[in-house]
N, C-alpha and C positions, 0 to 999 in steps of 0.2 A: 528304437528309442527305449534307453530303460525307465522302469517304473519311475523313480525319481526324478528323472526330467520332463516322463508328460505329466507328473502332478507339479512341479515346478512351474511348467507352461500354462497348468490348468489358472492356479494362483495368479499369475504374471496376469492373465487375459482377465482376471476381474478388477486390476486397476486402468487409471487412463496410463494412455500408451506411452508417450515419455516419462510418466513416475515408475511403469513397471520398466523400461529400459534403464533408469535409474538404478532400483533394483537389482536389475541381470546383472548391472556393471560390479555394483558390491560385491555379491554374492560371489564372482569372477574372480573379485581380488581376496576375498576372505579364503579362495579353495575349492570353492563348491561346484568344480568346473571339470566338467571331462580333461583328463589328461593322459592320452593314450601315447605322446610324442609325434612326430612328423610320420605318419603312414607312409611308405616307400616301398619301391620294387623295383628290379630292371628293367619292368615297362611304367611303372610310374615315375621313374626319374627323367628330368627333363631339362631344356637350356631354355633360359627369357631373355633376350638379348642380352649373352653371355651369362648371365646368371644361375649358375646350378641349382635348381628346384628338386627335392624330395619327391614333391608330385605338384603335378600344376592347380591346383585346386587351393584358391586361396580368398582371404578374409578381404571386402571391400574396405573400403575408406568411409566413413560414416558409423562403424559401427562405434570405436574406439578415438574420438575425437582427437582425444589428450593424448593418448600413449599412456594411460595411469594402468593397462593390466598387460602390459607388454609378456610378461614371463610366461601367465597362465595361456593366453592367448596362442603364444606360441608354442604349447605344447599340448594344445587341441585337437593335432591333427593335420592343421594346413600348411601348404607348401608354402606360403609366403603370407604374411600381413602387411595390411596399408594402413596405417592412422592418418587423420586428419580430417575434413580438411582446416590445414593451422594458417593464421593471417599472421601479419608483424604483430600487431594492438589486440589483445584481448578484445573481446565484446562479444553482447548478449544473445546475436542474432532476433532474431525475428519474434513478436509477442507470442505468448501461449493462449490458447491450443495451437499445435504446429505440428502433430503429427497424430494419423489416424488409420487405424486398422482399418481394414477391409475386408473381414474374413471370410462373406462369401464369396471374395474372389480374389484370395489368397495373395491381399495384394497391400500395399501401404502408401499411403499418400502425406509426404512432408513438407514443410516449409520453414525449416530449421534457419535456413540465413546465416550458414556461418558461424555460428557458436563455437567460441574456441576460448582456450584460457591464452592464447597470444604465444611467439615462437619463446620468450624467454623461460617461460613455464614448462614449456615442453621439452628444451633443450635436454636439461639435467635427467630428465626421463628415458630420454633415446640413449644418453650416455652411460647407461645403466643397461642398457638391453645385452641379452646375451649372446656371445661371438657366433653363435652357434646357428643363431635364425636368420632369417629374410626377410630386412622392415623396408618397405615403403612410406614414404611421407606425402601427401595430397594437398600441392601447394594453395593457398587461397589469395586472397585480396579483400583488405578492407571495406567496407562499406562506404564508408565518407572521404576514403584515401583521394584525394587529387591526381595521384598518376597509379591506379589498380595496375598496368602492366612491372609498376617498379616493385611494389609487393611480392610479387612472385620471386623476383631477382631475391630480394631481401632476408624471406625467410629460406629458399634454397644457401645463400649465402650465411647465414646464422646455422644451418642445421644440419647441411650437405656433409659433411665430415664423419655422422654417424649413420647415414645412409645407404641401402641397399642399389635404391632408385630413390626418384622422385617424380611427382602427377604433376603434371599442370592443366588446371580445372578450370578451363574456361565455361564449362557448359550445364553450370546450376543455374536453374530456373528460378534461383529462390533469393538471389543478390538481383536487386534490379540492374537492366544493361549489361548483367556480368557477360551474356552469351553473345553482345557485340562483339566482343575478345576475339570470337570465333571465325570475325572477316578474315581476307589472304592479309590487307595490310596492318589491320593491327594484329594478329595473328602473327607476324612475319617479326614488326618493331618488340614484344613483347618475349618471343623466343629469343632473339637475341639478345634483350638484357639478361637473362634467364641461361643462355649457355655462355654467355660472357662471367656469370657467378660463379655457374659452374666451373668453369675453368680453371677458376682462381681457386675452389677448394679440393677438387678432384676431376681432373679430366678426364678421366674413364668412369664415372657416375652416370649410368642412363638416365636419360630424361623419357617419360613416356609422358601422352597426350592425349587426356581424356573426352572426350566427344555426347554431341549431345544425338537422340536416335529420330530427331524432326528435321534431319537441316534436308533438301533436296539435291538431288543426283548433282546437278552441276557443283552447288556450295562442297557435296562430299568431296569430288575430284580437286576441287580450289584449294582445300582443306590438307589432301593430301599431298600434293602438290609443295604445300608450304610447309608440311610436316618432314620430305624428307629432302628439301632444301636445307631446314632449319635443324638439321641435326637430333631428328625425334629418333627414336631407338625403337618404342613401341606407341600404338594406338590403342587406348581402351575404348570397347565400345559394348555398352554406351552408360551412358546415365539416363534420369531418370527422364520422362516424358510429361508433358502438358493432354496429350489426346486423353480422351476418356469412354472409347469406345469400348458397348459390349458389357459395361461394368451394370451390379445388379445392388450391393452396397449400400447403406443409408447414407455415409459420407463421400460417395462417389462426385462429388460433387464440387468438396472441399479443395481451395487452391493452394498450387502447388505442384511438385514433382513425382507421378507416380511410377511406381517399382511395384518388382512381382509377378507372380504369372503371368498377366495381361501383356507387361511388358518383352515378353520371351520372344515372340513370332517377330515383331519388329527392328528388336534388336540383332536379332540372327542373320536377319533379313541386311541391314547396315553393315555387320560384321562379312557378311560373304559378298557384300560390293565392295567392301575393303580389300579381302582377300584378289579381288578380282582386279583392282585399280593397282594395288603395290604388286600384280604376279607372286605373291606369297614370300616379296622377297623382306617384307617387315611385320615381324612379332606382331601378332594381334593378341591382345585379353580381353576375352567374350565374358560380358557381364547384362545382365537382365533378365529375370526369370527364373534363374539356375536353380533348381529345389530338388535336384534328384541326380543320380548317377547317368540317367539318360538326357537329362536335361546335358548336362558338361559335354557328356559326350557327341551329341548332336551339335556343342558349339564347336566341338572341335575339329568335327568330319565339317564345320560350315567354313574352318577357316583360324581357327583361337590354337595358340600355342600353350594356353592355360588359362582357366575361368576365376572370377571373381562372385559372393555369393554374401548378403547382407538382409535383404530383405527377408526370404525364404528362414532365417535363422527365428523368425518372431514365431512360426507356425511347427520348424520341428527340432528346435534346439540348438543350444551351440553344437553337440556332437556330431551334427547335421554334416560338418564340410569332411571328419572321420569317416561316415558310412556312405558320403559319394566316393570318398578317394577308394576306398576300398573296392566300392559297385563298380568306377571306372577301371579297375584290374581286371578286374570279370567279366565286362563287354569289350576289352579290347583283346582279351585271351579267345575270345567267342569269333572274333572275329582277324583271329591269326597276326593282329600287329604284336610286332616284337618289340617296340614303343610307342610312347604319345605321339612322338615327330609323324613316325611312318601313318599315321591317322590322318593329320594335321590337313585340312583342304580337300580331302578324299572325298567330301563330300556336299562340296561346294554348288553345283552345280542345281540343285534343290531346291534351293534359299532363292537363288535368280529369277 
């Protein structure tokens, strides 16, 4: 990390925590941002359900709500970015305070609810990004909407046309009932309005499907089951968690979704019974914990065709997903793969 970024962070950590993510967001779009380009090599270049990746090492959903620093963002370092997650309707989500450091145990606890400036806000944004990167969008659902599975449809259909991929998020903790979504049958009704959108705007647009790391052994196989019935491409896993073991924190406490270190062992743990359930025959994105080049790497011997990485960015900077991509060249050279793929699962059997 250079000088400028851990006195950046030092700064950042004396305000409260969503003013200083406020901040980082400026600061991003003003310039003030690593911009080393997409890190790449012959063994960091990769496929995401068909997607060509630079390196699989990519920016969560939540960090970039709106899509407002799509450019800098993208020339950060990572193989792909995900904004959102965006609803049809604008709204405020959830009252403040709603998001809280946990730094002795490198970990963050939200309850954001959604905040989004709504798909019309966003569109013109995404229509502006450059040909050149890998956007994701992280579908939502209103809070008061009447039918939360047609929202999904809605903004995929408004926004799908300047898309990489697209998430569909059934499994924030932070929208009430949103993680009902996650049943086989409304799970099942829901993708198919959702690949019924897609259709109409681009039939080769992956859909992936984001999971939450509480459901139990039987819900995971039901889940899956309906994922590749329903036309899923990829599985993220996971998002944020309600347990709160282990944690030492004065807001350990606070409800909500936590992420960050605590979260690593369990979600790796989901990610290699996924790998185990699909036989490795559907893309996984390991997301949870990720804060180091052994972090990635470990999700990827669990089972992950590439990581996602959000939380860990509050403790060692944006530059943070440049010096995994880089670290992950280095431990897969240590270790004779001649790419990510040839990694992929190797080390699965760990995690079980």
């Amino acid at each position: 990390m250079s000088v400028v970024e851990r006195l950046g962070l030092r700064l950042l950590h004396r305000l409260e925590p969503e003013t200083a993510h406020d901040w980082a967001m400026r600061a991003i779009k003003a310039g003030f941002a690593p911009e080393p380009g997409p890190v790449t090599s012959s063994r960091l270049a990769c496929d995401l359900a068909g997607i060509a990746l630079p390196n699989p090492v990519g920016l969560a959903a939540g960090f970039d709500k709106n899509a407002e620093a799509l450019g800098p963002l993208t020339r950060a370092g990572f193989g792909f970015v995900e904004v959102g997650a965006v609803t049809p309707r604008p709204q405020p989500g959830n009252p403040r305070p709603r998001l809280f450091r946990l730094s002795e145990d490198r970990a963050v606890i939200n309850r954001f609810g959604f905040n989004n400036d709504g798909m019309e806000a966003v569109l013109p944004r995404l229509v502006q990004r450059r040909d050149d990167a890998v956007i994701g969008l992280n579908l939502g659902a209103n809070k008061d909407s009447a039918d939360r599975a047609e929202d999904y449809a809605k903004v995929l259909a408004h926004c799908g046309e300047w898309l990489d991929f697209a998430t569909v998020n059934v499994s924030s903790p932070n929208t009430e009932k949103l993680c009902d979504l996650q049943g086989p049958e409304a799970l099942s009704r829901l993708l198919t309005g959702v690949m019924a959108a897609r259709d109409d705007v681009r039939a080769d647009l992956p859909v992936f499907l984001k999971i939450a790391p509480d459901l139990e052994p039987s819900e995971l196989k039901e889940l899956v089951e309906v994922a590749q019935t329903g036309g899923i491409a990829a599985i993220i896993a996971t998002n944020t968690t309600l347990r709160r073991e282990g944690l030492t924190s004065a807001d350990r406490d606070e409800a909500g979704g936590l992420s960050g270190k605590p979260l690593f062992n369990r979600s790796t743990q989901v990610l290699a019974r996924l790998s185990q359930l699909t036989d490795g025959a559907m893309p996984l994105i390991g997301v949870g914990g990720v804060g180091s080049a052994q972090d990635a790497y470990d999700k990827i011997l669990a089972g992950a065709s590439a990581v996602q990485l959000y939380s860990a960015l509050v403790y060692g900077g944006l530059g943070l997903g440049s010096r995994i991509a880089h670290g992950l060249h280095t431990l897969l050279v240590a270790d004779g793969f001649e790419t990510v793929a040839d990694a992929v699962g190797t080390g699965r059997e760990a995690w079980l």
